[in-house]
PyMOL CGO cylinders between C-alpha atoms (Angstrom):
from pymol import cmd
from pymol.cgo import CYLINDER

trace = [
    CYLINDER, -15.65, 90.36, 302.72, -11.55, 91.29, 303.10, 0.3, 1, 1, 1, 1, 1, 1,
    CYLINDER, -11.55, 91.29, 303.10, -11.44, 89.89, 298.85, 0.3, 1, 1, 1, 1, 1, 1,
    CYLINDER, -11.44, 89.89, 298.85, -14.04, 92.66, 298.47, 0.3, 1, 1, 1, 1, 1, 1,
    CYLINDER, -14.04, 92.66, 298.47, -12.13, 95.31, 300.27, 0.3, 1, 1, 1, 1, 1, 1,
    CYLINDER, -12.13, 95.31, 300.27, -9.01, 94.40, 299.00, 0.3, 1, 1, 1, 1, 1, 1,
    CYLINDER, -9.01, 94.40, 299.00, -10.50, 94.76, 295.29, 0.3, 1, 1, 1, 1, 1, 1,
    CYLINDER, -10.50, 94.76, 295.29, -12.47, 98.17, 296.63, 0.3, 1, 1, 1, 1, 1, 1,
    CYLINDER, -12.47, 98.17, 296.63, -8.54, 99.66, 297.55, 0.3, 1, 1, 1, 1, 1, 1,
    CYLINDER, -8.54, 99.66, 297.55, -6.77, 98.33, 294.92, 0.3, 1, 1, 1, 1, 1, 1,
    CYLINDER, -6.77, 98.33, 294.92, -9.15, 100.47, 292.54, 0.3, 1, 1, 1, 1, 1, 1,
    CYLINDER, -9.15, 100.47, 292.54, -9.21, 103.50, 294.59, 0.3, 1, 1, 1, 1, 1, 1,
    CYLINDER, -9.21, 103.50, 294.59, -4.87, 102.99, 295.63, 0.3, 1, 1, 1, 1, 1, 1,
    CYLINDER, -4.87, 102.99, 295.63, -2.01, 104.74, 293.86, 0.3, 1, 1, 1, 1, 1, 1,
    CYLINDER, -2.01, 104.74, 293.86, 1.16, 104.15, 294.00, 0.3, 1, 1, 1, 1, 1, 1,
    CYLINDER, 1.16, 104.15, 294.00, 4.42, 107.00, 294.59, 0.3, 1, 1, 1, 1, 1, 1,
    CYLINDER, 4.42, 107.00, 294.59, 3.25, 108.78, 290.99, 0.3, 1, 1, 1, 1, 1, 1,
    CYLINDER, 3.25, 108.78, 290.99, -0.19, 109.59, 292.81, 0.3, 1, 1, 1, 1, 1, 1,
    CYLINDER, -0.19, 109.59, 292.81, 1.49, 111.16, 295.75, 0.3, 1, 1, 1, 1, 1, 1,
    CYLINDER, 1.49, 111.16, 295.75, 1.83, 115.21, 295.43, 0.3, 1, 1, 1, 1, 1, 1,
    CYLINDER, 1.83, 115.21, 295.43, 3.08, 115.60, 299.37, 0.3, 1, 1, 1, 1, 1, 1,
    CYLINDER, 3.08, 115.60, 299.37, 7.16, 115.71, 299.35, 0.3, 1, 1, 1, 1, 1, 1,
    CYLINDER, 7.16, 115.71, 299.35, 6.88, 114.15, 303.14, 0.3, 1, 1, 1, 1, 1, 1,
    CYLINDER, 6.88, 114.15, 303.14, 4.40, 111.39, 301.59, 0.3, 1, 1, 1, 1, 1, 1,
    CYLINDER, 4.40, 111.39, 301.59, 6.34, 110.30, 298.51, 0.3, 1, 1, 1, 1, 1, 1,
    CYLINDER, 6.34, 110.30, 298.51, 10.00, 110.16, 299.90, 0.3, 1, 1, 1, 1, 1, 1,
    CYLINDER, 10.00, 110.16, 299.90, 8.62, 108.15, 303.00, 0.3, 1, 1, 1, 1, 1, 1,
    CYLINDER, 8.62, 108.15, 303.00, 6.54, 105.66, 300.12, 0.3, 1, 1, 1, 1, 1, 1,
    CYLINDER, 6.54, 105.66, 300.12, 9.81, 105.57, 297.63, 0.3, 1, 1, 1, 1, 1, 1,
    CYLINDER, 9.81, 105.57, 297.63, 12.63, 105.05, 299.82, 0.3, 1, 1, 1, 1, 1, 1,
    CYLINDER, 12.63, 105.05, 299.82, 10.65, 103.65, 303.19, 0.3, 1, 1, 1, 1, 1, 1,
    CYLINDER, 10.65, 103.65, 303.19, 7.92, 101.50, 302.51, 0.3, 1, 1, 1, 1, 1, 1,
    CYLINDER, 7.92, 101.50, 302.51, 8.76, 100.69, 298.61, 0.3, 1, 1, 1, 1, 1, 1,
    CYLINDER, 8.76, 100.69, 298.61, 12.29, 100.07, 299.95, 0.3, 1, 1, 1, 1, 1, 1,
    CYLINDER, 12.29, 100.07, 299.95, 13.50, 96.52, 298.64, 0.3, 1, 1, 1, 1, 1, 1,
    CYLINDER, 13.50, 96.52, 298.64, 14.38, 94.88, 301.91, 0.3, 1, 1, 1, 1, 1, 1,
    CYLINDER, 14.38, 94.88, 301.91, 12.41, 92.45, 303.39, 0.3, 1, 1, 1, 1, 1, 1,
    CYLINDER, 12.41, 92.45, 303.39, 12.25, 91.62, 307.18, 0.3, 1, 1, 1, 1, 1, 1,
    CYLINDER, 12.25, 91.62, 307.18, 8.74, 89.42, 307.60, 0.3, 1, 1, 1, 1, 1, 1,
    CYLINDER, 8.74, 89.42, 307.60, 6.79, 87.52, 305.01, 0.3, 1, 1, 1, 1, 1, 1,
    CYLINDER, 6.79, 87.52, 305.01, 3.72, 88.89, 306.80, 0.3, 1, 1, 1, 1, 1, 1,
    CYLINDER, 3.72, 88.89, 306.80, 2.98, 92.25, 305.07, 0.3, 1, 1, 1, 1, 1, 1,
    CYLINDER, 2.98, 92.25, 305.07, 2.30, 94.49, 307.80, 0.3, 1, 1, 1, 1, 1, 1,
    CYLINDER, 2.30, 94.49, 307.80, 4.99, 93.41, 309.66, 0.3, 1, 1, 1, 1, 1, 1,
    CYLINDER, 4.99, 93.41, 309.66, 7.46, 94.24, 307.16, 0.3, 1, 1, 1, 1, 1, 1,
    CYLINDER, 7.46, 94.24, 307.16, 5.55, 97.73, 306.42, 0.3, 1, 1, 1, 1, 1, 1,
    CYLINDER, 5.55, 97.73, 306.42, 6.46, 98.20, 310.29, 0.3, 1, 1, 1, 1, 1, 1,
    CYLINDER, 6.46, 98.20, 310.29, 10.24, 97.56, 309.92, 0.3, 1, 1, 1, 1, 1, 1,
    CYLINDER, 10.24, 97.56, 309.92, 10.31, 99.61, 306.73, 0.3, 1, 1, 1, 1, 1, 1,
    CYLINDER, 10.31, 99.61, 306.73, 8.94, 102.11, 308.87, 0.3, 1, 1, 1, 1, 1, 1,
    CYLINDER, 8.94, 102.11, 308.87, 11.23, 101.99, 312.05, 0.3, 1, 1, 1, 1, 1, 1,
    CYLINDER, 11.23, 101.99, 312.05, 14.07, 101.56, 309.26, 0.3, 1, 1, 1, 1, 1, 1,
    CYLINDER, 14.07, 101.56, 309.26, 13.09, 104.58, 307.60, 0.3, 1, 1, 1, 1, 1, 1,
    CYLINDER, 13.09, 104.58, 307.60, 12.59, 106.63, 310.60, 0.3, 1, 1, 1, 1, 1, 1,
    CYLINDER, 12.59, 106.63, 310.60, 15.26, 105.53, 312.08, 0.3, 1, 1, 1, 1, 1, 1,
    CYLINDER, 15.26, 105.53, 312.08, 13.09, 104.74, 315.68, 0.3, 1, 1, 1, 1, 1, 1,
    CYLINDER, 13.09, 104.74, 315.68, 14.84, 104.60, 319.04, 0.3, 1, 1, 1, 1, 1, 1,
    CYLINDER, 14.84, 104.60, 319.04, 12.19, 103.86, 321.17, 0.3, 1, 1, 1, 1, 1, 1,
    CYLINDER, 12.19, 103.86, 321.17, 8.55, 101.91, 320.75, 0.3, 1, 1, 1, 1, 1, 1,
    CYLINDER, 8.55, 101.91, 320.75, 5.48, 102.02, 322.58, 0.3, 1, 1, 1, 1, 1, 1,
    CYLINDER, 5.48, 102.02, 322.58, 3.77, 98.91, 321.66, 0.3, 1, 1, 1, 1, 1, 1,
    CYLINDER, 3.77, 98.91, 321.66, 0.41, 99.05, 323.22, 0.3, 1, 1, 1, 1, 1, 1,
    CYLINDER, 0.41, 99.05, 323.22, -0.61, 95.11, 322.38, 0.3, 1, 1, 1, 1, 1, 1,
    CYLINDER, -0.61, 95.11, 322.38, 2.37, 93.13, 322.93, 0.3, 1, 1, 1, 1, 1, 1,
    CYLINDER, 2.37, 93.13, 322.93, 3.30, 90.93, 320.06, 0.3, 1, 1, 1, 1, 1, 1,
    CYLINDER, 3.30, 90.93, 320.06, 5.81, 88.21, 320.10, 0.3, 1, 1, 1, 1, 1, 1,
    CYLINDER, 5.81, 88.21, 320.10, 6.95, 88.36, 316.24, 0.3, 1, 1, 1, 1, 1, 1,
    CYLINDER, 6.95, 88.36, 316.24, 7.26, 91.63, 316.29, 0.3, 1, 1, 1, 1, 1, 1,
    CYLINDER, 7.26, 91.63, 316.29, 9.55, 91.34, 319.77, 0.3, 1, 1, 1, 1, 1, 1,
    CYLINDER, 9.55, 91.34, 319.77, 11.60, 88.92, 318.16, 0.3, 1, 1, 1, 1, 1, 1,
    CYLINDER, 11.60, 88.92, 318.16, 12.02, 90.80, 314.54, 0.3, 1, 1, 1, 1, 1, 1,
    CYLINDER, 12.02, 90.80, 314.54, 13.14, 94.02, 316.33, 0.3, 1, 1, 1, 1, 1, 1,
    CYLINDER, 13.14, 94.02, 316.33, 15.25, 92.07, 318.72, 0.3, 1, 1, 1, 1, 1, 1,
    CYLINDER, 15.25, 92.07, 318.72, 16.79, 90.86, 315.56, 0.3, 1, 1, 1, 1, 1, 1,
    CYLINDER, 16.79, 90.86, 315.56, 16.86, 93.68, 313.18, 0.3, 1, 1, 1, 1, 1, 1,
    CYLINDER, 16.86, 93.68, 313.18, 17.37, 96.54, 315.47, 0.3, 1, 1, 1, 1, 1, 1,
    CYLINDER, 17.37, 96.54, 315.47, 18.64, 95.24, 318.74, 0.3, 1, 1, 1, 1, 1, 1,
    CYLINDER, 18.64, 95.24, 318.74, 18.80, 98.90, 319.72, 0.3, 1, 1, 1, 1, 1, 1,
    CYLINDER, 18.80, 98.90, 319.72, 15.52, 99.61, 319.67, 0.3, 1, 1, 1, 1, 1, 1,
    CYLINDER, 15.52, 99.61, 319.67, 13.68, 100.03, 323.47, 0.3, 1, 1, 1, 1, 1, 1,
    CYLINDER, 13.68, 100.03, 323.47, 10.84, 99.39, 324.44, 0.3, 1, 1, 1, 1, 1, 1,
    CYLINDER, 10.84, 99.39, 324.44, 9.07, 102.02, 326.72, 0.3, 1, 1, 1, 1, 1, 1,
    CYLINDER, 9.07, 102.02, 326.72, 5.38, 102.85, 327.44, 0.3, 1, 1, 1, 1, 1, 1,
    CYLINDER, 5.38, 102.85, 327.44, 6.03, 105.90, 328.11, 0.3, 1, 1, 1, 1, 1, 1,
    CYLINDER, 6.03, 105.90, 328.11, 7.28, 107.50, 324.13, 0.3, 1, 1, 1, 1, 1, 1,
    CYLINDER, 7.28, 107.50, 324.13, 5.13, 109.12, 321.71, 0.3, 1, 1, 1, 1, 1, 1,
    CYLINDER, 5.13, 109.12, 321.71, 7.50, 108.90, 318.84, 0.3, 1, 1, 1, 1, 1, 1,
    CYLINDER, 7.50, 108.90, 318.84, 6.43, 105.45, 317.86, 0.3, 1, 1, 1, 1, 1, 1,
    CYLINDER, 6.43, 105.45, 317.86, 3.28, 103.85, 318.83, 0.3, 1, 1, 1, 1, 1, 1,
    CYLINDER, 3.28, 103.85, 318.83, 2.22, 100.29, 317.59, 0.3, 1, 1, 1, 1, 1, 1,
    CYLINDER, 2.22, 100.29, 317.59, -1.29, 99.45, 317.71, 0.3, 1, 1, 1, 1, 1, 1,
    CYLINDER, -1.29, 99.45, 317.71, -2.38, 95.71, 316.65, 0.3, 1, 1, 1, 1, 1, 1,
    CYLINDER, -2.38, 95.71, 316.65, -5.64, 96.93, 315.92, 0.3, 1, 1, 1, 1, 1, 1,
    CYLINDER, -5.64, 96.93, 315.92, -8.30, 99.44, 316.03, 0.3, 1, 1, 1, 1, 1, 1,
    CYLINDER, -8.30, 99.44, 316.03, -9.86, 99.55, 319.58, 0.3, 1, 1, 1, 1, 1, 1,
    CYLINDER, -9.86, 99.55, 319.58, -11.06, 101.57, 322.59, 0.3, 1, 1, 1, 1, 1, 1,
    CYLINDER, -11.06, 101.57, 322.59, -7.67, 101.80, 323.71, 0.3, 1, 1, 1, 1, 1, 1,
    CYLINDER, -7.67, 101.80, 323.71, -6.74, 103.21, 320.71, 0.3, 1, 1, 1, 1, 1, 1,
    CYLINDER, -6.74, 103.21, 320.71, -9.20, 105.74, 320.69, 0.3, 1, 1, 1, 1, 1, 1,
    CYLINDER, -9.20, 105.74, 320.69, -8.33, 106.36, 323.99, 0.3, 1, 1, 1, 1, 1, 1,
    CYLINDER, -8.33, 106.36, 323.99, -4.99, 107.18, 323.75, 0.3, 1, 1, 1, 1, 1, 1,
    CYLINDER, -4.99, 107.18, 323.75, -5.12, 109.41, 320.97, 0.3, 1, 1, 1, 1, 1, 1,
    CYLINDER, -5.12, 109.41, 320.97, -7.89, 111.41, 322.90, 0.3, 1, 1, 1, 1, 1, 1,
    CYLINDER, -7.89, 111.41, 322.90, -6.19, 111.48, 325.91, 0.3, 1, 1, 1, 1, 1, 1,
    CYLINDER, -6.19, 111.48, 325.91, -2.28, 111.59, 324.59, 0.3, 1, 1, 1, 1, 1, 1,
    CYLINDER, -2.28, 111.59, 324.59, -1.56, 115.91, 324.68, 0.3, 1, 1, 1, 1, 1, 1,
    CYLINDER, -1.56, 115.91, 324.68, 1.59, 114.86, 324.29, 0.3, 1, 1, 1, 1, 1, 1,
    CYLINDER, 1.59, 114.86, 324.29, 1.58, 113.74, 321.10, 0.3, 1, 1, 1, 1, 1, 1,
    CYLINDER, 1.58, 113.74, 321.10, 4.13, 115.47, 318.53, 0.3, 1, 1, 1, 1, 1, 1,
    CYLINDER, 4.13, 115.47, 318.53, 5.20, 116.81, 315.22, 0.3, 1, 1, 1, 1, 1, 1,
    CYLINDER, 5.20, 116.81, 315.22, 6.98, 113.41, 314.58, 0.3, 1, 1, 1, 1, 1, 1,
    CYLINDER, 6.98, 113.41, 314.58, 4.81, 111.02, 316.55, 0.3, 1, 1, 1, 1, 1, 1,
    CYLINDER, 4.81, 111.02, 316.55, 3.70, 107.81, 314.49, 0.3, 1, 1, 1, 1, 1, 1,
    CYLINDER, 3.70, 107.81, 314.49, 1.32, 105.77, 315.37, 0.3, 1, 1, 1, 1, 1, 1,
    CYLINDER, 1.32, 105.77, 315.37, 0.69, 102.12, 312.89, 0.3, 1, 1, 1, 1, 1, 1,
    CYLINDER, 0.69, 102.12, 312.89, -2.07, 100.11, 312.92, 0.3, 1, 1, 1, 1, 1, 1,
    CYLINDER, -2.07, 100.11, 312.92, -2.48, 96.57, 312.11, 0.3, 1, 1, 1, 1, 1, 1,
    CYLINDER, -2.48, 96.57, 312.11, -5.13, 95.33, 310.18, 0.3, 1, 1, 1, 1, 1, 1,
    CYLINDER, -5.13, 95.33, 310.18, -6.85, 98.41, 309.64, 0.3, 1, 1, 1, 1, 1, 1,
    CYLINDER, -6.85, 98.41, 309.64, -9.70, 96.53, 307.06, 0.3, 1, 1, 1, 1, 1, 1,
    CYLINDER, -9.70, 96.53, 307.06, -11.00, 94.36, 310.64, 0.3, 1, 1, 1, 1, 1, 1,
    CYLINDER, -11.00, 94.36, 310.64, -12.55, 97.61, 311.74, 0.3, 1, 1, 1, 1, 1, 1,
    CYLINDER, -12.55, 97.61, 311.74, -12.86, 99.92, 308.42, 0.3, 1, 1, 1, 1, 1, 1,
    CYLINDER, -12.86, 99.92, 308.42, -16.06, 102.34, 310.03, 0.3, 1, 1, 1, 1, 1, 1,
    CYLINDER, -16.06, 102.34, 310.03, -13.57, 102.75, 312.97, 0.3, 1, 1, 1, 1, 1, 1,
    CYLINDER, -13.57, 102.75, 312.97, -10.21, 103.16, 310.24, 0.3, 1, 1, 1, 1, 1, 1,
    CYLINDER, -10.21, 103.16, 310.24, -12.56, 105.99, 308.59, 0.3, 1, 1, 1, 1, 1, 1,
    CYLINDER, -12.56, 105.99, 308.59, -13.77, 108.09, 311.68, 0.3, 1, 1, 1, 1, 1, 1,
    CYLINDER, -13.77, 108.09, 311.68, -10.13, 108.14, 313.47, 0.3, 1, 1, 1, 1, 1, 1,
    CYLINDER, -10.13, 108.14, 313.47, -8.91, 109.53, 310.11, 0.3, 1, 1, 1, 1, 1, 1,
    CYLINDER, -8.91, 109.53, 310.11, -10.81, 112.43, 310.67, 0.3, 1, 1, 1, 1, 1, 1,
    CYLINDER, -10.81, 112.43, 310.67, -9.75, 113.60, 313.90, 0.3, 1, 1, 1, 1, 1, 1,
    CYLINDER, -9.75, 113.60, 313.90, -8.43, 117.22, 313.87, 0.3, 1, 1, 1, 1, 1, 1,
    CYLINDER, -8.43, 117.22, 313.87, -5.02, 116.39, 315.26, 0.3, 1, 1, 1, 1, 1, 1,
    CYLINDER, -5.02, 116.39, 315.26, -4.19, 113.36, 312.82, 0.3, 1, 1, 1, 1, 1, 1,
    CYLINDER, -4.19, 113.36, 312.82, -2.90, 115.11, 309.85, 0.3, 1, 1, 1, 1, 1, 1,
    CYLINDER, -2.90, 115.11, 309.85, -1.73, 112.99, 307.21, 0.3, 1, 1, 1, 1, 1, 1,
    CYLINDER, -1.73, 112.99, 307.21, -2.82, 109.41, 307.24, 0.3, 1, 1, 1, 1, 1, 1,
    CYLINDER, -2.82, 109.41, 307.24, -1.70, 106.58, 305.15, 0.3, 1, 1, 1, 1, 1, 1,
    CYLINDER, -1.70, 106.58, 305.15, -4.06, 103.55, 304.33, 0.3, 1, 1, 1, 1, 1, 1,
    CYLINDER, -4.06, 103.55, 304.33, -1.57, 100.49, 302.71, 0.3, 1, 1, 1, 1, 1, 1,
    CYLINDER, -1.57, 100.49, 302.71, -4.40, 98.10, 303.33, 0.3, 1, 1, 1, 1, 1, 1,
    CYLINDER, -4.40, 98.10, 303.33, -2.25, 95.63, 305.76, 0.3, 1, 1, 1, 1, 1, 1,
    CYLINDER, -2.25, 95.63, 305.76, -1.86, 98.77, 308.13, 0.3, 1, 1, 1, 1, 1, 1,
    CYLINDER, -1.86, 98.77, 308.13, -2.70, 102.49, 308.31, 0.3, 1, 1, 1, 1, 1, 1,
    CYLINDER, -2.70, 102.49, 308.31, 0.16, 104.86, 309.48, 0.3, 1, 1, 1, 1, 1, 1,
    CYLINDER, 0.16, 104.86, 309.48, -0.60, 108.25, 311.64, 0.3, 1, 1, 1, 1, 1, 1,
    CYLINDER, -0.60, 108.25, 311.64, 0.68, 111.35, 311.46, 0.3, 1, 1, 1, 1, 1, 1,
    CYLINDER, 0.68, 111.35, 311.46, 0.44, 114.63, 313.42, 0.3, 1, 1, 1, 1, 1, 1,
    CYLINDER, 0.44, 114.63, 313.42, 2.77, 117.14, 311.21, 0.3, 1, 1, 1, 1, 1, 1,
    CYLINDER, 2.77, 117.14, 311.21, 1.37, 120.62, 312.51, 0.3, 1, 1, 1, 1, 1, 1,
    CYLINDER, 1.37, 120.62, 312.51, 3.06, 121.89, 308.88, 0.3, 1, 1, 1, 1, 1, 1,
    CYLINDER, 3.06, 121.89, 308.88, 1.32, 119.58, 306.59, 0.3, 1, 1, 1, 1, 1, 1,
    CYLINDER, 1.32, 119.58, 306.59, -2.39, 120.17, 305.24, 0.3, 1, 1, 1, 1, 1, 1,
    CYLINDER, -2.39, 120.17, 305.24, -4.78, 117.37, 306.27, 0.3, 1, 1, 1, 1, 1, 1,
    CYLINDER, -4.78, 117.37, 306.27, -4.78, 114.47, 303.57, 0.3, 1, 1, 1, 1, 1, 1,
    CYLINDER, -4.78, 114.47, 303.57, -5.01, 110.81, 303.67, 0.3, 1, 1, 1, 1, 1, 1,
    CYLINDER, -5.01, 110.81, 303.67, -3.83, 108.60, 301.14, 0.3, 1, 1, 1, 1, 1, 1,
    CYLINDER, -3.83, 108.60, 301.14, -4.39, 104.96, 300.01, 0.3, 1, 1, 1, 1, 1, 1,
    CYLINDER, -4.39, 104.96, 300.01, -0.66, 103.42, 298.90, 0.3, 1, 1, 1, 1, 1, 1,
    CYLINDER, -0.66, 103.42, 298.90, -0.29, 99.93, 297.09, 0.3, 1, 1, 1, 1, 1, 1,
    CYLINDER, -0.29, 99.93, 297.09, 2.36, 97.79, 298.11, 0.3, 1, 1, 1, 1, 1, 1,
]
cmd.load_cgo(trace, "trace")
């Protein structure tokens, strides 16, 4: 069934030259399509790219994960850990808690991300949280899905391949 998926995105995914949003294609071009390489597991390294490119200080991670720990331990030792921050908010995968929290978070910014892990293990769930009024710009890469809530941007999602 994830083949299937993964054949059902790759035929519906663009890559940076299907990407019309200025925010959108320098974060695809120079974050995620960014040559370095932290983790052979995909949507691990999407999540580096993305605390590289962002430049993240602080990380809520709301289901602990030990590779993770250890990769930001070793790539950005400055990075701390806090349950408290809304910039960045790591999610393992779509659940009640995560539904919770985004229902429940007011405090939720202009530059608060939130990333998923393995968004395609609940894609009904992936589909409906796109659509929530306060998520504006939402990023499908097929390993992970990356949130948005940039009051200035129109509402679109978009499918990347990596």
């Amino acid at each position: 069934m994830l083949f299937l998926n993964y054949l059902k995105f790759l035929l519906s995914a663009t890559n940076q030259h299907g990407v019309h949003s200025p925010f959108v294609y320098a974060f695809v071009t120079k974050g995620i399509y960014a040559k370095q390489k932290y983790s052979v597991q995909k949507s691990l390294n999407i999540l580096m790219k993305i605390v590289s490119y962002f430049g993240i200080t602080e990380m809520n991670m709301q289901h602990e994960n030990k590779v993770l720990s250890e990769l930001i331990a070793k790539h950005f030792p400055k990075i701390k850990p806090s349950k408290n921050t809304t910039a960045f908010i790591y999610f393992s995968a779509i659940d009640d808690s995560l539904l919770k929290f985004l229902a429940q978070k007011n405090s939720l910014h202009n530059d608060s991300i939130v990333y998923i892990d393995a968004i395609y293990q609940n894609k009904k769930a992936w589909e409906d949280l796109i659509l929530m009024e306060k998520i504006t710009v939402s990023i499908d890469l097929f390993y992970g899905g990356v949130l948005f809530f940039r009051r200035e941007q129109v509402k679109e999602h978009f499918k990347i391949r990596i």
